[in-house]
C-alpha positions as CSV (number, residue, x, y, z in Angstrom):
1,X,98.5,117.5,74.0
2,X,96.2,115.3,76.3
3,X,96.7,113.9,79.6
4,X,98.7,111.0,78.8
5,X,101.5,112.7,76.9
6,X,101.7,115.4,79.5
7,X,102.2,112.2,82.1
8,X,104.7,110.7,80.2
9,X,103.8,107.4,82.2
10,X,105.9,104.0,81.5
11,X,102.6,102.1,80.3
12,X,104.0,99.9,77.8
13,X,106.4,96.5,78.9
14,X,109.8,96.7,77.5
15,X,112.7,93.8,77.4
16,X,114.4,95.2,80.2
17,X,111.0,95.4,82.4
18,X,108.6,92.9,81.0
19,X,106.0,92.6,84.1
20,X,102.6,93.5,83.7
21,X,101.6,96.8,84.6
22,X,99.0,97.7,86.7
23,X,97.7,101.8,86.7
24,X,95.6,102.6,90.1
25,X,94.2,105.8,89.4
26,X,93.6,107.7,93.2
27,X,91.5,111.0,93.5
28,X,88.2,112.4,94.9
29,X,84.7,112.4,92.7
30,X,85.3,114.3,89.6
31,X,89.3,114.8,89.7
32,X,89.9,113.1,86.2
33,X,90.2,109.1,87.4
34,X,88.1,108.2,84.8
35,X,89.2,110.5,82.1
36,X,92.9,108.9,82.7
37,X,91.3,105.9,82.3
38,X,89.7,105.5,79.3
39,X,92.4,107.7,77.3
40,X,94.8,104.8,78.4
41,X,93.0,102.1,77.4
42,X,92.0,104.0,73.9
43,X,95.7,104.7,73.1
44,X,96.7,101.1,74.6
45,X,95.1,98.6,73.3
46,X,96.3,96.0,76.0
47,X,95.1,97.8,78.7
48,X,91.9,96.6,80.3
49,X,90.0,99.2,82.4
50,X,88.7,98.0,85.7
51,X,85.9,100.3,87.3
52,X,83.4,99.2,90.3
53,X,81.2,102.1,89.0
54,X,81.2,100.3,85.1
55,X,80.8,96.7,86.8
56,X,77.4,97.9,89.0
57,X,76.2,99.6,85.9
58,X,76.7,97.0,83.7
59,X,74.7,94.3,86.3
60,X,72.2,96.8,87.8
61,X,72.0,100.2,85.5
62,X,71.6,103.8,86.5
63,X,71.5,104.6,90.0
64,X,68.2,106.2,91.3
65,X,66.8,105.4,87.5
66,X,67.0,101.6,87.3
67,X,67.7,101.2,91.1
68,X,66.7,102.4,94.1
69,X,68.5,104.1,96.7
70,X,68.4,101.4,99.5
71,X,70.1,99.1,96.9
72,X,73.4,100.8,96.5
73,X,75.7,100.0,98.7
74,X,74.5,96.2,98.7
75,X,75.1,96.9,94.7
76,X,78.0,98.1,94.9
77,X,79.8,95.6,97.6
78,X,78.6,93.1,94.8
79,X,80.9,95.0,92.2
80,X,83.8,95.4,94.2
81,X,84.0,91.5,94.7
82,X,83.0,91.3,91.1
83,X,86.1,93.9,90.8
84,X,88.6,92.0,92.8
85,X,87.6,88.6,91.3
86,X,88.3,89.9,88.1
87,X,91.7,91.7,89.1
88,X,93.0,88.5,90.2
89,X,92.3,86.2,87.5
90,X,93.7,89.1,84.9
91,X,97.2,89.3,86.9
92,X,97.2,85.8,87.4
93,X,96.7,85.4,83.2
94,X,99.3,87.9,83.0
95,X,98.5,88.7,79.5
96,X,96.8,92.0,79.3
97,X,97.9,95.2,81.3
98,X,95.3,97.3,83.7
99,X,94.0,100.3,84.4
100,X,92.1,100.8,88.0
101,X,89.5,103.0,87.8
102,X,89.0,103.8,91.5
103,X,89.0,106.4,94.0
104,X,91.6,104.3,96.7
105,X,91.0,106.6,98.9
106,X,92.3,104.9,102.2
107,X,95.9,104.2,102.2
108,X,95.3,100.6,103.2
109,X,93.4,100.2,99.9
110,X,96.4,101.2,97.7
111,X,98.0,99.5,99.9
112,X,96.3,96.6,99.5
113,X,96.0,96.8,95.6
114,X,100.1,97.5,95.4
115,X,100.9,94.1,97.6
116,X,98.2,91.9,95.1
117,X,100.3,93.3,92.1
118,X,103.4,92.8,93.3
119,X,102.7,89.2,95.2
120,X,101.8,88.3,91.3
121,X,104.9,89.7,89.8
122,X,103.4,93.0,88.1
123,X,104.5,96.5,88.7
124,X,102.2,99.4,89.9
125,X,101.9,102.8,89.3
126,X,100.1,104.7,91.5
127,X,98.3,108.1,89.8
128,X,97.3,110.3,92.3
129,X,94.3,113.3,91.1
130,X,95.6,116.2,93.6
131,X,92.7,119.0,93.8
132,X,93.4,122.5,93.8
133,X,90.4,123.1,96.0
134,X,87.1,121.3,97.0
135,X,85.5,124.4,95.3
136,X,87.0,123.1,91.9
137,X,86.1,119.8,92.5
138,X,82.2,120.9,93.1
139,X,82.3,122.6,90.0
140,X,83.6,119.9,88.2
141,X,81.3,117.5,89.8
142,X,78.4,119.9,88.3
143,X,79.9,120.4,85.0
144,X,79.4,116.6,84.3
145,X,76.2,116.2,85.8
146,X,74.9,118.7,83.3
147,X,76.2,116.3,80.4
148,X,74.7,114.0,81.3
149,X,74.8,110.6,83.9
150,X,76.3,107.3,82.9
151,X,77.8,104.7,84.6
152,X,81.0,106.8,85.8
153,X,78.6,109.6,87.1
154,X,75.6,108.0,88.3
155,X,76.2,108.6,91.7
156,X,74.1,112.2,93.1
157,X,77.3,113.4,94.4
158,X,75.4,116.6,97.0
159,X,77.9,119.4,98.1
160,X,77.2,117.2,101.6
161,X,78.5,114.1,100.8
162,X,81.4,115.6,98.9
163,X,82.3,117.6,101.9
164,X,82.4,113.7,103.4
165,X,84.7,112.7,101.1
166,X,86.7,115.5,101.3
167,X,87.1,115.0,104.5
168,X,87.8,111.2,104.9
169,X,89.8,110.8,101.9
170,X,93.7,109.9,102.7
171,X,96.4,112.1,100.6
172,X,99.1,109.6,99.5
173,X,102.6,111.2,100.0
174,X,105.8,108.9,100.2
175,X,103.6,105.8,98.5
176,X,105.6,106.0,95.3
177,X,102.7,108.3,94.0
178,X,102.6,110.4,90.5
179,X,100.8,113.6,91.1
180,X,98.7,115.1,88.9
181,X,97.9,119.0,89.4
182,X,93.7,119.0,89.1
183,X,93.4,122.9,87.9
């Protein structure tokens, strides 16, 4: 049994609800976003992933191997307009469904996300990747570095900066969130 059928999402458009649907994945480095992700849009064939971290890779390549340091963040700003523009014009198409592939870790970004889809008449469903511990998270974080980096682990994630965004990152509760357990 894999993620999805233990989620038992409602992914697919019915008669009754035929609005595009719109999956924002929410969770700290390593919690399983991007796992959800692509097993969604493998199973669901008119589901088109959306990630900032695929976008930079695609434009730029591997952080710290095709790219240096200095260059991220004005990289990655690039991406996330690249992200949004491309959001828009696939809600305002209409045709294919979506998968966010993001950390939304401020509530005014999943906030800001939810408003988009629903001012263009899709429906959301907000996945949140709740952590048992920031211990579990490290070790997951270190787990797939040692497979290897590509573009959803290119980021050097140190214990530092993941104590940072342990720390800043906003815990949705009451946002109409799904929980999933991260054990």
């Amino acid at each position: 049994m894999d993620i999805l059928d233990k989620l038992e999402l409602p992914l697919t458009r019915t008669d009754q609800d035929p609005c595009q649907i719109v999956v924002m994945t929410c969770g700290i480095a390593g919690a399983g976003k991007s796992t959800l992700s692509r097993a969604i849009v493998a199973r669901y064939p008119n589901y088109q992933r959306l990630s900032c971290d695929y976008l930079l890779h695609a434009k730029h390549g591997l952080y710290r191997i095709d790219y240096p340091v200095e260059k991220h963040e004005q990289y990655l700003d690039e991406a996330t307009e690249q992200f949004d523009s491309i959001l828009v014009d696939l809600l305002s198409k209409g045709e294919k469904d979506i998968v966010l592939d993001r950390s939304l870790y401020a509530r005014e970004d999943r906030d800001y996300y939810k408003k988009l889809v629903e001012e263009k008449g899709g429906r959301w469903i907000l996945v949140y990747f709740r952590p048992a511990s920031k211990e579990l998270i490290w070790q997951r974080i270190q787990n797939r570095r040692k497979e290897g980096i590509d573009a959803d682990c290119a980021l050097e994630i140190s214990e530092e900066l993941l104590d940072q965004y342990w720390d800043g990152f906003e815990i949705p509760s009451g946002e109409g969130e799904i929980v999933v357990d991260v054990t």
